[in-house]
VOPAGU-2260 file (C-alpha; in pm, 1 decimal, decimal comma):
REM VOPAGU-2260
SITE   aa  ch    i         X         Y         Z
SITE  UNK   A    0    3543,4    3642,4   -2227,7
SITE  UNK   A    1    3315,3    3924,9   -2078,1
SITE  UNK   A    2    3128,5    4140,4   -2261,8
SITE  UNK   A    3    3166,0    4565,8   -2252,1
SITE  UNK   A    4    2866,0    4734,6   -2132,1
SITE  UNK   A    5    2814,7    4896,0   -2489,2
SITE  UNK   A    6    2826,0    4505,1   -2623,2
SITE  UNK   A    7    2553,1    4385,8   -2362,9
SITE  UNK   A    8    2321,2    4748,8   -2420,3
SITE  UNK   A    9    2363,0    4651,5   -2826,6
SITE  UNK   A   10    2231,7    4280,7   -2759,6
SITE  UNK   A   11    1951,6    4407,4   -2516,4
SITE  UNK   A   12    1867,9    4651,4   -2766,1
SITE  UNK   A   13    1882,0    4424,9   -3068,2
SITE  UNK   A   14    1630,2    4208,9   -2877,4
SITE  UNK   A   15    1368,0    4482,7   -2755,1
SITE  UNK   A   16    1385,8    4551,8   -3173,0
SITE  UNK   A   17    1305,0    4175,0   -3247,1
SITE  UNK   A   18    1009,8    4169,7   -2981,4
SITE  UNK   A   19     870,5    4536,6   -3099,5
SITE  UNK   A   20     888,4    4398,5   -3475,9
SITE  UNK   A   21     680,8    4072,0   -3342,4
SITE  UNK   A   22     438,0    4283,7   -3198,7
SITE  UNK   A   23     402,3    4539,5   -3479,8
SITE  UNK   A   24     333,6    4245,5   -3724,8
SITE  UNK   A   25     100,1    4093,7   -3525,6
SITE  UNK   A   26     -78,7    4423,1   -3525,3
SITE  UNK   A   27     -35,6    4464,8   -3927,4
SITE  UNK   A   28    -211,4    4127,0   -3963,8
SITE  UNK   A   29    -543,2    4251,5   -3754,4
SITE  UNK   A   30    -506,3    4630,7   -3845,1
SITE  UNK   A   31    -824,5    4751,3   -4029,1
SITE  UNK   A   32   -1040,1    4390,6   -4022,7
SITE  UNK   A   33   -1357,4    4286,5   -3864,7
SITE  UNK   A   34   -1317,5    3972,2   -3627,8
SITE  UNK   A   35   -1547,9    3821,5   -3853,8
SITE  UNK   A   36   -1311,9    3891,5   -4149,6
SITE  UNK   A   37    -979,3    3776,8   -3891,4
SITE  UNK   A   38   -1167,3    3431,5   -3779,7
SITE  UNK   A   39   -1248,5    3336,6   -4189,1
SITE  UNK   A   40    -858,3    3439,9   -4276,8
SITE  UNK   A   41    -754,4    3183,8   -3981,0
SITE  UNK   A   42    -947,9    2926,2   -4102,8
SITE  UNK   A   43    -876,1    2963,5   -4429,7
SITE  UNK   A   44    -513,3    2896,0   -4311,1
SITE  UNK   A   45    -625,2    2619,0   -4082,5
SITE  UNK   A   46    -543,7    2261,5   -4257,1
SITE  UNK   A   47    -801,3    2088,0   -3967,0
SITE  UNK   A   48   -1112,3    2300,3   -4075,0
SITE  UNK   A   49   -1054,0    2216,6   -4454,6
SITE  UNK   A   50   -1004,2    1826,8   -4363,1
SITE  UNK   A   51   -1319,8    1871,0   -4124,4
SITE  UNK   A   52   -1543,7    2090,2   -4377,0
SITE  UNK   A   53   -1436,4    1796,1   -4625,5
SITE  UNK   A   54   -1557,4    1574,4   -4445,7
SITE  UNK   A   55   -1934,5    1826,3   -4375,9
SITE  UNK   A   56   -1978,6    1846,3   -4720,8
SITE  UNK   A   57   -1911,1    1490,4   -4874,5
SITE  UNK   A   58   -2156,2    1359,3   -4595,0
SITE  UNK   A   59   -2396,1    1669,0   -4716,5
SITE  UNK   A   60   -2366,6    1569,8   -5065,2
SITE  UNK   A   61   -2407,4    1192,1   -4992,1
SITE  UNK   A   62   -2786,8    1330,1   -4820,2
SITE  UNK   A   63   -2826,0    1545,3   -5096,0
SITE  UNK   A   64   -2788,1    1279,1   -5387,0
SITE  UNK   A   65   -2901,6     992,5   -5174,9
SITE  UNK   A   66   -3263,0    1023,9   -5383,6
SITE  UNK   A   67   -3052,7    1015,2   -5712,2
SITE  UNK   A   68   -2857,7     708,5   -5584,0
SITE  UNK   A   69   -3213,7     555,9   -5535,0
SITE  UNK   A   70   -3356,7     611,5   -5874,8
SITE  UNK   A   71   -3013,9     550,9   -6059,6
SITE  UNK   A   72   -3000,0     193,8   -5878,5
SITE  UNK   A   73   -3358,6     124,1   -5892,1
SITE  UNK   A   74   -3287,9      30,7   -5503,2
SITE  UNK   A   75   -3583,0     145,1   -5241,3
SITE  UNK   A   76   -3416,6     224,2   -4942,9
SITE  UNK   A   77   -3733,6     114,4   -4731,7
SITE  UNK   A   78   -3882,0    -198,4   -4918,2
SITE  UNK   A   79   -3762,1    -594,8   -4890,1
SITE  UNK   A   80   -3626,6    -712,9   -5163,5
SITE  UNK   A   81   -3568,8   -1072,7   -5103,7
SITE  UNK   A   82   -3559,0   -1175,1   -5499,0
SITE  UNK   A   83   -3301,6    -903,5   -5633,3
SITE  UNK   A   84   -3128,4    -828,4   -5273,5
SITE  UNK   A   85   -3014,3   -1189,2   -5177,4
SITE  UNK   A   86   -2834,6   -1469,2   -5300,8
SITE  UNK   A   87   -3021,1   -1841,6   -5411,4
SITE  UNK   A   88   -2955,0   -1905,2   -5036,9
SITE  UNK   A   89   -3164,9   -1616,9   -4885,3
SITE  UNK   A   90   -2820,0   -1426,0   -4766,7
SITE  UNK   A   91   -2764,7   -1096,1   -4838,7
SITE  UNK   A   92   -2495,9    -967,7   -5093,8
SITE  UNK   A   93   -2172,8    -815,7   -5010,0
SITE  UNK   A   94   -1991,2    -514,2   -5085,2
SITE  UNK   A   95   -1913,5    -518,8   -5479,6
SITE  UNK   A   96   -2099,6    -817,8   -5542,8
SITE  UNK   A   97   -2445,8    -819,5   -5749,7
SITE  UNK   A   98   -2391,2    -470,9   -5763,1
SITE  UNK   A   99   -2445,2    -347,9   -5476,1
SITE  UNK   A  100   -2126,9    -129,2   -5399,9
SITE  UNK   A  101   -2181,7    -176,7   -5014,3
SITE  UNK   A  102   -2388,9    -486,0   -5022,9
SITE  UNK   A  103   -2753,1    -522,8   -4878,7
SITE  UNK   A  104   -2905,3    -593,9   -4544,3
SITE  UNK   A  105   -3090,1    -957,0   -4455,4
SITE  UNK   A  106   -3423,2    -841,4   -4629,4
SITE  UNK   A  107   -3217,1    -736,2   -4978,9
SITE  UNK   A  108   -3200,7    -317,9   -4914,5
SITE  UNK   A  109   -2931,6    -143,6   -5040,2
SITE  UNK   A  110   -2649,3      -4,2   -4817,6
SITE  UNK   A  111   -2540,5     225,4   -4976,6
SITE  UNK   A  112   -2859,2     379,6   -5027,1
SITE  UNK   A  113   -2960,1     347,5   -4686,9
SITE  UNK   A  114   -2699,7     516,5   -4548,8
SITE  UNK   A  115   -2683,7     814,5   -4788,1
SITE  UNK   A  116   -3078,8     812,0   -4662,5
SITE  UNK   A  117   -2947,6     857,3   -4308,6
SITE  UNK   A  118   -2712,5    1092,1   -4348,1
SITE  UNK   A  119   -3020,5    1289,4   -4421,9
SITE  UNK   A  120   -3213,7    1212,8   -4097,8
SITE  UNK   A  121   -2882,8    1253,4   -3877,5
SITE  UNK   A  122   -2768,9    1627,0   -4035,6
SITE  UNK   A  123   -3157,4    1743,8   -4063,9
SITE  UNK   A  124   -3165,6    1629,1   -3645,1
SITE  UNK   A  125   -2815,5    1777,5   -3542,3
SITE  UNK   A  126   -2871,6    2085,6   -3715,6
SITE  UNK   A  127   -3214,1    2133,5   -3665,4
SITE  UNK   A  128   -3249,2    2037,7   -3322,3
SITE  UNK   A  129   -2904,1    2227,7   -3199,5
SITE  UNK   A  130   -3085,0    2563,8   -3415,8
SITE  UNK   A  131   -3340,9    2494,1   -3179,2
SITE  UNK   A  132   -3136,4    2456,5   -2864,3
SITE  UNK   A  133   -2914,4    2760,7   -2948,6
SITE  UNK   A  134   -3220,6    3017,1   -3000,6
SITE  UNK   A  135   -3394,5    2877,3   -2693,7
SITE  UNK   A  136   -3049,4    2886,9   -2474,8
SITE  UNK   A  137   -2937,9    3195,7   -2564,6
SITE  UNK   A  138   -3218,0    3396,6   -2485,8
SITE  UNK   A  139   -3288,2    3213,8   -2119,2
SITE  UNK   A  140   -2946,9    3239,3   -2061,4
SITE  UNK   A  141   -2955,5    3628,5   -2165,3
SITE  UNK   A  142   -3251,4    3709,2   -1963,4
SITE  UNK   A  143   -3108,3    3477,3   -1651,4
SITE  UNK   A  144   -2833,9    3651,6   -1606,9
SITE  UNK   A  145   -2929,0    4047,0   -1728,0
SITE  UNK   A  146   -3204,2    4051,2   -1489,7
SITE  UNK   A  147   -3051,7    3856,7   -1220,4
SITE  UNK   A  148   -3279,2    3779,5    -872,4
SITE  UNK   A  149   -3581,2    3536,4    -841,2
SITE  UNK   A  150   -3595,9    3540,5   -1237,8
SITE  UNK   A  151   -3200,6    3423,5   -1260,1
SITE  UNK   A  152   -3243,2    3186,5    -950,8
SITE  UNK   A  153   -3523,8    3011,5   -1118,1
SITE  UNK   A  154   -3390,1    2962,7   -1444,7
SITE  UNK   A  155   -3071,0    2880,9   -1317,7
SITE  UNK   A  156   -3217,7    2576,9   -1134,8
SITE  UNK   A  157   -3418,3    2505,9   -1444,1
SITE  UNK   A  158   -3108,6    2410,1   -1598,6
SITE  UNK   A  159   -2911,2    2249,2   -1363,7
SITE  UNK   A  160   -3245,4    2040,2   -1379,9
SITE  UNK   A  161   -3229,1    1981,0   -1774,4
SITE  UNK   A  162   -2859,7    1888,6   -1777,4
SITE  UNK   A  163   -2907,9    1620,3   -1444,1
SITE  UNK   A  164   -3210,7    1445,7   -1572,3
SITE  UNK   A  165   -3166,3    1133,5   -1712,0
SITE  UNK   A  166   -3267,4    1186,5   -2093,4
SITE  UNK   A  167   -3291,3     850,7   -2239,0
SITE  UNK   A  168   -3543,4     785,7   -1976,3
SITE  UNK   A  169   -3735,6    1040,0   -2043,8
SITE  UNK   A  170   -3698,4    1007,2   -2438,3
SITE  UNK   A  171   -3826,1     611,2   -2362,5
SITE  UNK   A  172   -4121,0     719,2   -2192,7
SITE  UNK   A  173   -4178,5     997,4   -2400,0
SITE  UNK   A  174   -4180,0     742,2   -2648,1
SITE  UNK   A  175   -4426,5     507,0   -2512,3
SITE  UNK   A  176   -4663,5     787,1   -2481,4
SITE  UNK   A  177   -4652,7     925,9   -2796,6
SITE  UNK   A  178   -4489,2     698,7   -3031,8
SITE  UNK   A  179   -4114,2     761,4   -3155,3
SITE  UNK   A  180   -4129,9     998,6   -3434,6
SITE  UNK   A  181   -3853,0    1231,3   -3605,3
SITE  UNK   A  182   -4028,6    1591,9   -3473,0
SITE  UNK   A  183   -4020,3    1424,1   -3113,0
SITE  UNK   A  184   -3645,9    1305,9   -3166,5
SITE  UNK   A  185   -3556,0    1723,8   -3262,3
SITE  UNK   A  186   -3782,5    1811,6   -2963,9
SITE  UNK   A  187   -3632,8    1584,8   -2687,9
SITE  UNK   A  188   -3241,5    1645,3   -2831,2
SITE  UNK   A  189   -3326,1    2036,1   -2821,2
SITE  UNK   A  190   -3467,3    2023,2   -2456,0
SITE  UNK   A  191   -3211,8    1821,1   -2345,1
SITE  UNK   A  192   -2928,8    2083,8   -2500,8
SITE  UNK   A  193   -3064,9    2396,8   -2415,0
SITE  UNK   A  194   -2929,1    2434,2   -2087,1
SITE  UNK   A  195   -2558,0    2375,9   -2199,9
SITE  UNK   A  196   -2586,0    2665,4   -2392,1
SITE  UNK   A  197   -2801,6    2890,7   -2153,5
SITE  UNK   A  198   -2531,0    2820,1   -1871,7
SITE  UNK   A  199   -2271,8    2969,3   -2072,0
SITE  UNK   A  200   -2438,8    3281,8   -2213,7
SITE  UNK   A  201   -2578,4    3347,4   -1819,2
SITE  UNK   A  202   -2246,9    3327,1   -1713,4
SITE  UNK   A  203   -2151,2    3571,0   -1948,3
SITE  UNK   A  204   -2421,5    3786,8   -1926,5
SITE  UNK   A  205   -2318,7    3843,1   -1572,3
SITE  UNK   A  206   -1966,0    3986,5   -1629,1
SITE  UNK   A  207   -2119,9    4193,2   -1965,1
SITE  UNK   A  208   -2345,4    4333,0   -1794,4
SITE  UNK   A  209   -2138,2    4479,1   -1544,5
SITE  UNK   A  210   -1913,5    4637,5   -1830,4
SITE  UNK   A  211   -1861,1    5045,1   -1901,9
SITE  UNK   A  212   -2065,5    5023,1   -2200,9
SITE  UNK   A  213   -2386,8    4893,8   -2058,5
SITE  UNK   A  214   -2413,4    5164,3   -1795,0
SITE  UNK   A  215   -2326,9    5415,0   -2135,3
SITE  UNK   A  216   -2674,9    5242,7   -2292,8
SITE  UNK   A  217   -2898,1    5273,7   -1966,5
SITE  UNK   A  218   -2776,9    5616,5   -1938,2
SITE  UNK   A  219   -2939,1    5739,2   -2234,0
SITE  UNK   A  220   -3225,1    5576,8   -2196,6
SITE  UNK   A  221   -3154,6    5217,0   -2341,9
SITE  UNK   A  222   -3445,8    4967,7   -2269,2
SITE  UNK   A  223   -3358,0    4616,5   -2142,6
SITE  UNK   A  224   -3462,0    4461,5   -2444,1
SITE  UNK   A  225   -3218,0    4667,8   -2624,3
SITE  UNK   A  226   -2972,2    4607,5   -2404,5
SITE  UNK   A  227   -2999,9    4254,5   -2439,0
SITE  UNK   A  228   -3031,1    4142,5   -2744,6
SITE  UNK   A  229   -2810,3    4485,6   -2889,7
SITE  UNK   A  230   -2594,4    4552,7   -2682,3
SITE  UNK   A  231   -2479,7    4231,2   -2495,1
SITE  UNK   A  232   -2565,5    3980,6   -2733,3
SITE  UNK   A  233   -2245,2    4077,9   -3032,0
SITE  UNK   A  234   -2022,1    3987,4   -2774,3
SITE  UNK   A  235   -2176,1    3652,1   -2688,1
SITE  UNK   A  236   -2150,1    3558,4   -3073,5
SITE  UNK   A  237   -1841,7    3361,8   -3054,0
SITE  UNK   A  238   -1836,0    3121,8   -2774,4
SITE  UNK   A  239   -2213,7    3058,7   -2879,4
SITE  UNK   A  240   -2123,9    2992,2   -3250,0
SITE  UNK   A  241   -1842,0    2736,3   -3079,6
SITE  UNK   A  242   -2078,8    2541,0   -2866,5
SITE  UNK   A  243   -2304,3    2564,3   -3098,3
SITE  UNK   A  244   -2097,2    2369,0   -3338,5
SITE  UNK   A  245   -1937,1    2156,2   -3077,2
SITE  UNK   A  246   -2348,2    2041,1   -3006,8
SITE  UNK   A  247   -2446,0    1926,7   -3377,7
SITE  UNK   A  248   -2190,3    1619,4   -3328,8
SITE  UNK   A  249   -2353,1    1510,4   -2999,4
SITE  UNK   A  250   -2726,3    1557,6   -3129,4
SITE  UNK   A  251   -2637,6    1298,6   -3450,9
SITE  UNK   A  252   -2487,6    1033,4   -3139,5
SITE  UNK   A  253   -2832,2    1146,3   -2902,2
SITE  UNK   A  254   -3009,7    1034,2   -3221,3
SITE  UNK   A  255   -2862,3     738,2   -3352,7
SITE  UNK   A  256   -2900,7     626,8   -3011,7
SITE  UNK   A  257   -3242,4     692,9   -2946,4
SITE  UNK   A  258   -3283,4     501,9   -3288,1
SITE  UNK   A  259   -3068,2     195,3   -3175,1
SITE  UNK   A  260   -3287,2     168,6   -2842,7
SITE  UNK   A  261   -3619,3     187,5   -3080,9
SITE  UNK   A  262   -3720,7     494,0   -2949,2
SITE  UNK   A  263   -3609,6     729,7   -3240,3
SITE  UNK   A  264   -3730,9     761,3   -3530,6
SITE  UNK   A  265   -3891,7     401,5   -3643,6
SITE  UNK   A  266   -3812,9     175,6   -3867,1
SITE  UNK   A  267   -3850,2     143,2   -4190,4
SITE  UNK   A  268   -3722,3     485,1   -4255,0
SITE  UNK   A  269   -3362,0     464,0   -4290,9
SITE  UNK   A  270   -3115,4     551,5   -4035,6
SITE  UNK   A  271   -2767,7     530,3   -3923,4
SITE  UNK   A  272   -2895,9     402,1   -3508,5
SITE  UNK   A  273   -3183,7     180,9   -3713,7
SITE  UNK   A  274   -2881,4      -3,1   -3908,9
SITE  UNK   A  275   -2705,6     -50,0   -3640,3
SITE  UNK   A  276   -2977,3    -211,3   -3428,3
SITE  UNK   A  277   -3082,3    -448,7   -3719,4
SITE  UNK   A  278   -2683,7    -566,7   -3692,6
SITE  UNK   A  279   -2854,5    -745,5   -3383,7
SITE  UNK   A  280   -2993,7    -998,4   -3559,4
SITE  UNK   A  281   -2718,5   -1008,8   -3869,5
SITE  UNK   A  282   -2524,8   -1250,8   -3670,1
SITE  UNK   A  283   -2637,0   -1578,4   -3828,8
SITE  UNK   A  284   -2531,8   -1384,8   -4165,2
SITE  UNK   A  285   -2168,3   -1294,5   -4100,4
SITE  UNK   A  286   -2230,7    -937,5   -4249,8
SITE  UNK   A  287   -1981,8    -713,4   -4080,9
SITE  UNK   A  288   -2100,4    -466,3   -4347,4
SITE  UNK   A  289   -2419,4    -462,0   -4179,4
SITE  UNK   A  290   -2261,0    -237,4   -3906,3
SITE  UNK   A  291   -1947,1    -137,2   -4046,2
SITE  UNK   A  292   -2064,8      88,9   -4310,2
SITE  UNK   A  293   -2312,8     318,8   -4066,6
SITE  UNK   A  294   -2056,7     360,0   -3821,9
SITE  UNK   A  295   -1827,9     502,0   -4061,0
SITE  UNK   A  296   -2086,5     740,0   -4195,9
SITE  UNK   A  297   -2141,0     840,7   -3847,9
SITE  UNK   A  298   -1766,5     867,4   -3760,4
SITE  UNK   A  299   -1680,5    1090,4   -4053,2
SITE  UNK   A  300   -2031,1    1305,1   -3957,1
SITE  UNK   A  301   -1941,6    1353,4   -3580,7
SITE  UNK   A  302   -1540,3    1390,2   -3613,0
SITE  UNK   A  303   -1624,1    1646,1   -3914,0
SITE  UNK   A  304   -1822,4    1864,3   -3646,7
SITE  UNK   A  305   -1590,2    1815,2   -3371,7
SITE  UNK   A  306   -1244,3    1919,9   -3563,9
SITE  UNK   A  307   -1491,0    2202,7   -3719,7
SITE  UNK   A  308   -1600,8    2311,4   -3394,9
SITE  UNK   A  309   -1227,2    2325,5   -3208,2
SITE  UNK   A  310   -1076,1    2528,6   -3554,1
SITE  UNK   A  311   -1406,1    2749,8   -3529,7
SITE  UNK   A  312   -1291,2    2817,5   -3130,2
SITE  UNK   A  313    -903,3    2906,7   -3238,8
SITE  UNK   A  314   -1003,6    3140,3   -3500,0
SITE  UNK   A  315   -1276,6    3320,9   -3247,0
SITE  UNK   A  316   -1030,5    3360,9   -2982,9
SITE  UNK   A  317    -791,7    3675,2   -3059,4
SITE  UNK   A  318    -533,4    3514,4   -2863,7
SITE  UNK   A  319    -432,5    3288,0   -3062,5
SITE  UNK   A  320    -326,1    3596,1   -3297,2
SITE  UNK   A  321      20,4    3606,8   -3193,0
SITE  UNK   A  322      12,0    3222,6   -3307,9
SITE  UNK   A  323    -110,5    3309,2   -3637,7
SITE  UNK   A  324     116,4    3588,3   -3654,1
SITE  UNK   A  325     387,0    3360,9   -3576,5
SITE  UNK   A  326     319,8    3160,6   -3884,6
SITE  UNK   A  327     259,6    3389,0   -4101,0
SITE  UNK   A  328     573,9    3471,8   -4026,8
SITE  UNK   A  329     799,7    3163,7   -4025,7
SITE  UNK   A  330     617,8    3069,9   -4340,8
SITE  UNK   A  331     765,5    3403,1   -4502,5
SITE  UNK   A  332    1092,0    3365,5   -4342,5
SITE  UNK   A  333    1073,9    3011,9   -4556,3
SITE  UNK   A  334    1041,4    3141,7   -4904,6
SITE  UNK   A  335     741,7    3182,9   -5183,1
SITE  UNK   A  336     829,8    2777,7   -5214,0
SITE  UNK   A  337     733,5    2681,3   -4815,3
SITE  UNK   A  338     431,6    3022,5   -4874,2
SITE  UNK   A  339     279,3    2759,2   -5152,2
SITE  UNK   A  340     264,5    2466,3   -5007,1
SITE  UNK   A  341     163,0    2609,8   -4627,9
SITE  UNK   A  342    -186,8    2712,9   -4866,8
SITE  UNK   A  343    -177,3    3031,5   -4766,6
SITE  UNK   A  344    -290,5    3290,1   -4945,4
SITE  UNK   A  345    -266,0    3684,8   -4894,3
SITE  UNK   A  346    -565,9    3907,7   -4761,6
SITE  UNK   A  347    -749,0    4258,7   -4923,5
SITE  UNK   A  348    -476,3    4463,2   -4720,9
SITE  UNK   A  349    -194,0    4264,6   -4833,6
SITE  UNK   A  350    -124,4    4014,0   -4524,2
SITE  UNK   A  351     -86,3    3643,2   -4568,5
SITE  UNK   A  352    -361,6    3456,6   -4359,7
């Protein structure tokens, strides 16, 4: 059965009408907000960044209370204790028993407290040390590629250095020289991670720099400086706040590495790579909860920052509106029922996020 020309104009018509309304309530849910305010309402309707800041926090609040933990079990986290911390045998306790929730080590430490000890070494050294390689990379990579020439050849090849060289080498024979130490763990994970960052904020640098409103700022008289760091710089913001994030995770691994290969921080301060290296010798024991315990901690830590990072880049990238919009969208179709249990919850202006 064919169709009449009026039939076939109606349907064509009916269907420009569905795509306009798509389009105008995408544009109703971004309509008088900040991108910072568009990115939080994402997340905030993002099930993987609440799992993933979950998991942040409970391994921030394990650091945080690890010196209550300590004083509530009467459990050093860095002295021997052969009497309390092992059995009439000389083998260490495990989990539940004597107790010690996550049982001890083969000199008698606690677990448990050890680890929540850790857990502050391995966030103070991922967030420290990527702060560190975020200032330092942003403003090489800025002045790289604003000022272009000799300067941006020769920083460009300074990081194509940084991210070729071999850095566990050079963290072992930094090392040797110096002595492992927790300000030369930040130093060598920041120096190492720099360049990551300044490659992408040169390469974007280059195209801003280029733009309409750049030529508006040197045209009344805007310094380079200004330029820069005014200017420029707002734009960069997101896929600098992404990498950023994305680089915490692999400065915790960097340093529980450097720590299982002795060249970290030292023993006996407490951390995850120092556990896991004295799981070396925990053979003649049996203790799987020698190693099982840190690598959990460290799972939850890095995984946290990873999910985190890739639900901080979907919420920064406008488009991935029209997704959200989408959502929104079905969710309403679905009923104030489906609205409750999606957690969404409606903005200033009215919009669900």
């Amino acid at each position: 059965m064919s169709l009449s020309p009026f039939e076939v104009d109606s349907a064509s018509l009916v269907a420009e009408d569905e795509q306009s309304a798509e389009a105008l309530d995408a544009i109703a849910g971004i309509e008088g907000r900040s991108p910072l305010r568009l990115a939080l309402a994402r997340l905030r309707s993002d099930r993987v960044a609440w799992l993933a800041a979950g998991m942040i926090l409970l391994m921030v609040v394990l650091a945080l209370i690890a010196p209550v933990l300590s004083s509530m079990t009467g459990h050093s986290p860095y002295n021997p204790d052969l009497v309390n911390g092992t059995d009439s045998f000389g083998q260490p306790y495990g989990p539940g028993q004597a107790g010690f929730l996550l049982g001890t080590d083969n000199v008698g430490r606690d677990i448990l407290v050890r680890v929540a000890y850790g857990a502050r070494i391995s966030l103070l050294v991922g967030i420290l040390s990527t702060l560190l390689a975020t200032i330092g990379g942003t403003a090489l990579g800025l002045v790289s590629g604003y000022y272009g020439g000799w300067i941006d050849a020769l920083l460009a090849r300074l990081m194509d250095a940084v991210l070729s060289f071999p850095y566990v080498l050079a963290a072992i024979v930094l090392a040797a020289v110096f002595g492992g130490s927790l300000p030369l763990t930040i130093g060598v994970i920041a120096f190492f991670s720099w360049a990551a960052i300044g490659r992408i904020v040169r390469g974007q640098t280059l195209s801003q720099k280029e733009k309409e409103y750049v030529e508006a700022a040197r045209s009344i008289g805007a310094g380079s400086f200004r330029i820069m760091f005014v200017d420029i710089l707002p734009n960069l913001i997101a896929p600098v706040i992404v990498l950023g994030t994305l680089l915490v995770p692999v400065a915790i691994v960097f340093e529980a590495t450097l720590d299982y290969l002795g060249v970290g921080v030292g023993p006996p301060t407490p951390t995850w790579g120092n556990m896991l290296a004295d799981d070396q010798g925990s053979a003649g024991f049996g203790a799987w909860w020698f190693w099982v315990f840190p690598s959990i901690a460290l799972l939850i830590t890095t995984l946290g920052f990873n999910l985190l990072g890739d639900s901080v880049r979907d919420a920064l990238d406008p488009r991935t509106e029209r997704l959200f919009a989408m959502r929104r969208k079905k969710v309403a179709a679905a009923g104030p029922d489906a609205s409750a249990g999606a957690g969404t919850e409606p903005l200033s202006d009215g919009t669900e996020a």
